[in-house]
C-alpha positions in Angstrom: 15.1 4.4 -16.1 18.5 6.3 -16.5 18.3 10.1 -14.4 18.8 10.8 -18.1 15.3 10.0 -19.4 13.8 11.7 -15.9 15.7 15.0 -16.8 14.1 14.7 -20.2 10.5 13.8 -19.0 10.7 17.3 -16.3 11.7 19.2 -19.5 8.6 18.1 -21.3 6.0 18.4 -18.3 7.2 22.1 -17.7 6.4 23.1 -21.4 2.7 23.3 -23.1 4.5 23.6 -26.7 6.5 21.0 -28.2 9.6 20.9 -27.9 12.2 20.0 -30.6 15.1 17.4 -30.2 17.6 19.8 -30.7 15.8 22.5 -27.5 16.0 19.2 -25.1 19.7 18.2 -26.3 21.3 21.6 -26.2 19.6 22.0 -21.9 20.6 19.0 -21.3 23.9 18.9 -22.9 23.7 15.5 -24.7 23.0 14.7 -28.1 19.8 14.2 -29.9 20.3 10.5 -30.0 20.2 10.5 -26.6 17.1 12.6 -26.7 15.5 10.3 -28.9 16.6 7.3 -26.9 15.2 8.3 -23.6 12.2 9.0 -25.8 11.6 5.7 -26.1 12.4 4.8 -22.9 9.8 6.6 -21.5 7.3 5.1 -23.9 7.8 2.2 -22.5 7.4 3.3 -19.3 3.6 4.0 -20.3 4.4 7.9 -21.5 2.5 8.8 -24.3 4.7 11.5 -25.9 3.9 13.1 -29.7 6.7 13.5 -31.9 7.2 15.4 -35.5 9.6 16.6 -37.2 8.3 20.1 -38.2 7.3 20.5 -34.3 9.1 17.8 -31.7 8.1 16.3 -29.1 5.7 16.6 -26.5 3.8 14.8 -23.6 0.4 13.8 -24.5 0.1 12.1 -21.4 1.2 10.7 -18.4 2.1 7.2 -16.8 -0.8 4.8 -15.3 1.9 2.9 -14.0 2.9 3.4 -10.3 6.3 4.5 -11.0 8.3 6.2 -8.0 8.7 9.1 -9.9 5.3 10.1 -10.3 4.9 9.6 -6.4 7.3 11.4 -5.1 6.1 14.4 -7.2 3.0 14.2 -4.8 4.6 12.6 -1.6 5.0 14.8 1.8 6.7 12.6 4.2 9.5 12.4 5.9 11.0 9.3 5.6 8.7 6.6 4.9 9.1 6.5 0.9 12.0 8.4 0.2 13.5 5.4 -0.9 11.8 3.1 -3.2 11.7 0.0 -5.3 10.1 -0.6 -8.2 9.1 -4.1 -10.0 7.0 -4.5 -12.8 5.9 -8.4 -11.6 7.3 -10.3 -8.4 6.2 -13.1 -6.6 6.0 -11.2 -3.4 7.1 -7.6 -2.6 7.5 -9.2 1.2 9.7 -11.4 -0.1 11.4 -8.9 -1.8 12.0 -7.1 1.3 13.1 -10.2 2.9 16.0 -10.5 0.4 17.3 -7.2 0.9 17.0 -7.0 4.6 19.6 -9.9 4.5 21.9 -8.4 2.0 22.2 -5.3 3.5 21.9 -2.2 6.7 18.3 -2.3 7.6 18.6 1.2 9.4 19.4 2.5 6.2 16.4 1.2 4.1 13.8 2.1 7.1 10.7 3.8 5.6 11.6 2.3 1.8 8.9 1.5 0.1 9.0 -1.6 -2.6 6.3 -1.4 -5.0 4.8 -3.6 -7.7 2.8 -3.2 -10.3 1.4 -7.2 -9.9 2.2 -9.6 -7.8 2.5 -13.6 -8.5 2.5 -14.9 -5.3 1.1 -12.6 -3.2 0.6 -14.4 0.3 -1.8 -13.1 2.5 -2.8 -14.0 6.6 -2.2 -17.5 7.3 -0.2 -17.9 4.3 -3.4 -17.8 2.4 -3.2 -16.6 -1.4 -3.6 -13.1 -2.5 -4.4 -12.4 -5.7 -3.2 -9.2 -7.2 -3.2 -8.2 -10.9 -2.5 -5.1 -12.2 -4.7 -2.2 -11.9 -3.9 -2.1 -7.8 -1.5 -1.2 -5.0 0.9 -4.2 -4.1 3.4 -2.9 -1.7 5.7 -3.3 1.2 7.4 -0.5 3.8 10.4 -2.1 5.1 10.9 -0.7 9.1 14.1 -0.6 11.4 11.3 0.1 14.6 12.5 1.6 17.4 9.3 0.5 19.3 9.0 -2.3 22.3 8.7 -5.5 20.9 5.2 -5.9 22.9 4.1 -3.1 20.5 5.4 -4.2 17.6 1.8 -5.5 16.3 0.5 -1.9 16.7 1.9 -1.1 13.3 -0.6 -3.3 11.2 -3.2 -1.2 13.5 -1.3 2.2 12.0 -1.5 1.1 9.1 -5.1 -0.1 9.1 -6.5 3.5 10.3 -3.8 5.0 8.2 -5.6 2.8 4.9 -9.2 3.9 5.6 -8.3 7.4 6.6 -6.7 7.7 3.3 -9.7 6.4 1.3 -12.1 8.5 3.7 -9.9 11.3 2.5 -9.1 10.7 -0.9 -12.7 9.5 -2.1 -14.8 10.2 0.7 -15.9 6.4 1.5 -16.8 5.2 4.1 -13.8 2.7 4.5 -14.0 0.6 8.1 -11.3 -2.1 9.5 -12.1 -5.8 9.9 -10.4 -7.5 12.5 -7.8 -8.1 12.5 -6.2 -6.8 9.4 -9.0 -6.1 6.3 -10.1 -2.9 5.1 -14.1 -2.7 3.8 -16.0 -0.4 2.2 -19.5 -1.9 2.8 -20.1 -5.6 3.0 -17.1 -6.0 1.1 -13.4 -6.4 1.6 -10.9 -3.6 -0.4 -7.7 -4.2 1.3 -5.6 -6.0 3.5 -2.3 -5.7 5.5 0.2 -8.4 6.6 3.0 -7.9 9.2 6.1 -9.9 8.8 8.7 -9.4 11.2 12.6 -10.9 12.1 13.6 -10.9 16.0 15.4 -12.6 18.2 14.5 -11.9 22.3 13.6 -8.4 22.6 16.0 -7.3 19.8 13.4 -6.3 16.3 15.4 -6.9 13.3 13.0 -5.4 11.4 9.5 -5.2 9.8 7.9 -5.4 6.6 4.6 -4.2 6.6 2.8 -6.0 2.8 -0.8 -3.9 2.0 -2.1 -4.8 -1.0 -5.6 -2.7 -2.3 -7.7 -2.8 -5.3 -7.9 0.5 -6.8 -8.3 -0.1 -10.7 -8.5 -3.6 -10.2 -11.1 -4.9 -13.1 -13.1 -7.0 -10.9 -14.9 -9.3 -13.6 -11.5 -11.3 -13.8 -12.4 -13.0 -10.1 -15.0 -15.8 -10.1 -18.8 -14.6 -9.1 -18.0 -16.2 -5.7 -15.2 -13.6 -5.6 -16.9 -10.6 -6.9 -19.4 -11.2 -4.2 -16.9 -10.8 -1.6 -14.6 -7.5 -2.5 -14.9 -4.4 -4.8 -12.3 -1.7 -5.6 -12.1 1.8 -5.5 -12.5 2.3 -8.9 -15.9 0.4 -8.6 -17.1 2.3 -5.4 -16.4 5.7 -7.6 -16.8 4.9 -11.2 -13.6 5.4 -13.1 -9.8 5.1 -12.8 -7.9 6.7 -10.5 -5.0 8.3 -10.2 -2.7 5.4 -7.9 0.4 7.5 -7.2 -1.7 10.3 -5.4 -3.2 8.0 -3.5 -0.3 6.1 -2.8 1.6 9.4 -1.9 -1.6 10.0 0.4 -1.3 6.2 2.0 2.3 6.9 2.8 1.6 10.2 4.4 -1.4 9.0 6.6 1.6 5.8 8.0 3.8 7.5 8.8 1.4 9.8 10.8 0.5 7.2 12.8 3.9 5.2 12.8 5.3 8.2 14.6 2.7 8.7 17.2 3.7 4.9 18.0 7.1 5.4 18.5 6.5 8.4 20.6 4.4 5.9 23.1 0.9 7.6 22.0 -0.4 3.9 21.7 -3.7 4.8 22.9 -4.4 7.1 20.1 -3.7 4.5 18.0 -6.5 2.0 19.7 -8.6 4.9 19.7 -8.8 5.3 16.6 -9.0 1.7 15.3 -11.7 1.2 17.7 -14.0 4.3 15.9 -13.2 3.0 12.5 -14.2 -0.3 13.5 -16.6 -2.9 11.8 -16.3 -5.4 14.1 -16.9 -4.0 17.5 -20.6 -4.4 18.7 -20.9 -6.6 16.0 -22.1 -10.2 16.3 -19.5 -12.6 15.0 -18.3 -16.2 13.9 -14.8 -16.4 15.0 -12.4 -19.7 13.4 -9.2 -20.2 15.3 -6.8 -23.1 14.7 -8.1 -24.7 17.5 -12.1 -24.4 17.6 -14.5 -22.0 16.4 -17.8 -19.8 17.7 -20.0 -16.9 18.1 -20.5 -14.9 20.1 -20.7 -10.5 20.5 -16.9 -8.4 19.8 -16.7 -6.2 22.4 -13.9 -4.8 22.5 -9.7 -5.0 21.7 -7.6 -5.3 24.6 -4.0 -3.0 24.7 -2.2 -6.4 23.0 -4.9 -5.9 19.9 -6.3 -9.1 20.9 -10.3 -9.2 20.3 -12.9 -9.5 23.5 -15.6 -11.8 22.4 -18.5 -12.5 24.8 -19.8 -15.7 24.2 -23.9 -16.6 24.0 -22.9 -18.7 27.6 -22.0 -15.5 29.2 -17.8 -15.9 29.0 -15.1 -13.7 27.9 -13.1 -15.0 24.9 -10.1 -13.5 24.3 -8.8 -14.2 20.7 -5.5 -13.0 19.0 -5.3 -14.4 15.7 -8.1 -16.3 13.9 -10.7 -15.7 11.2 -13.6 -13.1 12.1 -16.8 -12.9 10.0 -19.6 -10.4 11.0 -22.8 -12.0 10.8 
């Protein structure tokens, strides 16, 4: 939307009356066509504004869509989200980020966020699927890290804690991380993060860190198979939520954690992971590419890799792969 049609939308949230065409027009200095125009644009932004002539105009109700505006009223970070892109549908907001990585000054777009209200090809670990409709939180921060490139898979970890801390906080559940990458609330999965990265040698082009959660997802749009496997926030707490608080509290919670990585506080960030942990003294089935088997998760070494000990006794030492908790 124009700045216009923002200007007008501030005017109408600061006043309980209505407010007439002609009031809006003469603060903002343009004409009541204009007015009227952004009017409608912010109808169709999902504003539910009143009008009449006797009285004007005036907000009935606000937004369900994740627009940046409606963050930003509620987001307290320093950088990550100051910048932001919005998309009703994509294919992919990592593959958005891809695109304008190559066009343009990475430094300069670290911490932007690119949001989408639903996602068409949303690809998840392993180039798996991920299905996200509307009703969730389909997103990707775009970094410039200044962080060794050893360290560079620390920042799906931050942003694992920083996703269950955030529902923990905003809804009080008791969200845990999956390894390597899944957020659950009870048996079933919420959430999940994806770390793409560009480098060549020890030189980090940059990141793009994908999480995609169900908030308002309606759920009875997956097959029963499906259903049996994930749930939503709105399902844990029984209603709608508002997505651009939490969203603005997601955001926060990163970059929390994003900065205690670049300041070398990595084992805070294993700490922490570890005591919101699902996995860990858990027995497992773990698939890799190359063979699969059980065995007891015992820990997650400095590199993030998981510790398995086998029923024979041995040490396993897995980095990527499929984990199920049995």
């Amino acid at each position: 939307m124009p700045d216009s049609a923002f200007k007008v939308l501030e005017i109408l949230e600061r006043s309980d009356a209505p407010l007439s065409g002609e009031t809006i027009s003469n603060e903002l200095g343009i004409t009541r066509s204009a007015v009227w125009k952004h009017i409608n644009e912010l109808r169709m932004m999902g504003y539910d504004i009143s009008s009449s002539q006797k009285e004007g105009y005036r907000l009935t109700r606000t937004s369900s869509k994740l627009l940046p505006y409606e963050v930003h009223k509620k987001l307290r970070t320093q950088f990550v989200g100051k910048k932001m892109r919005y998309l009703e549908n994509t294919p992919s907001t990592i593959w958005v980020g891809k695109q304008i990585c190559s066009e343009g000054d990475v430094e300069k777009m670290h911490g932007m966020v690119i949001i989408a209200e639903e996602q068409t090809g949303g690809i998840g670990r392993m180039g798996r699927a991920w299905i996200s409709p509307s009703g969730g939180i389909w997103i990707t921060v775009v970094l410039k890290p200044h962080i060794p490139i050893e360290r560079i898979f620390m920042i799906t970890m931050a942003g694992s804690v920083a996703l269950a801390r955030a529902i923990r906080k905003e809804f009080d559940l008791g969200a845990l991380i999956k390894w390597p990458n899944d957020i659950f609330i009870g048996n079933k999965k919420v959430a999940g993060l994806l770390l793409e990265l560009a480098a060549e040698s020890d030189n980090v082009h940059y990141c793009l860190l994908g999480m995609g959660i169900d908030v308002n997802v309606q759920l009875d749009q997956f097959s029963p198979a499906l259903q049996k496997e994930i749930t939503s926030i709105s399902a844990e707490v029984g209603h709608e939520v508002d997505r651009a608080a939490f969203l603005a509290r997601i955001l926060k919670e990163f970059e929390n954690h994003y900065l205690l990585i670049e300041s070398g506080e990595y084992d805070a960030i294993i700490r922490e992971w570890k005591s919101l942990s699902c996995t860990l003294e858990r027995r497992v089935d773990i698939r890799t590419l190359k063979n699969s088997f059980e065995g007891e998760a015992i820990d997650i070494d400095e590199f993030g890799a998981l510790i398995i000990r086998k029923d024979n006794g041995k040490l396993e030492r897995v980095i990527a792969g499929d984990c199920h908790n049995l």
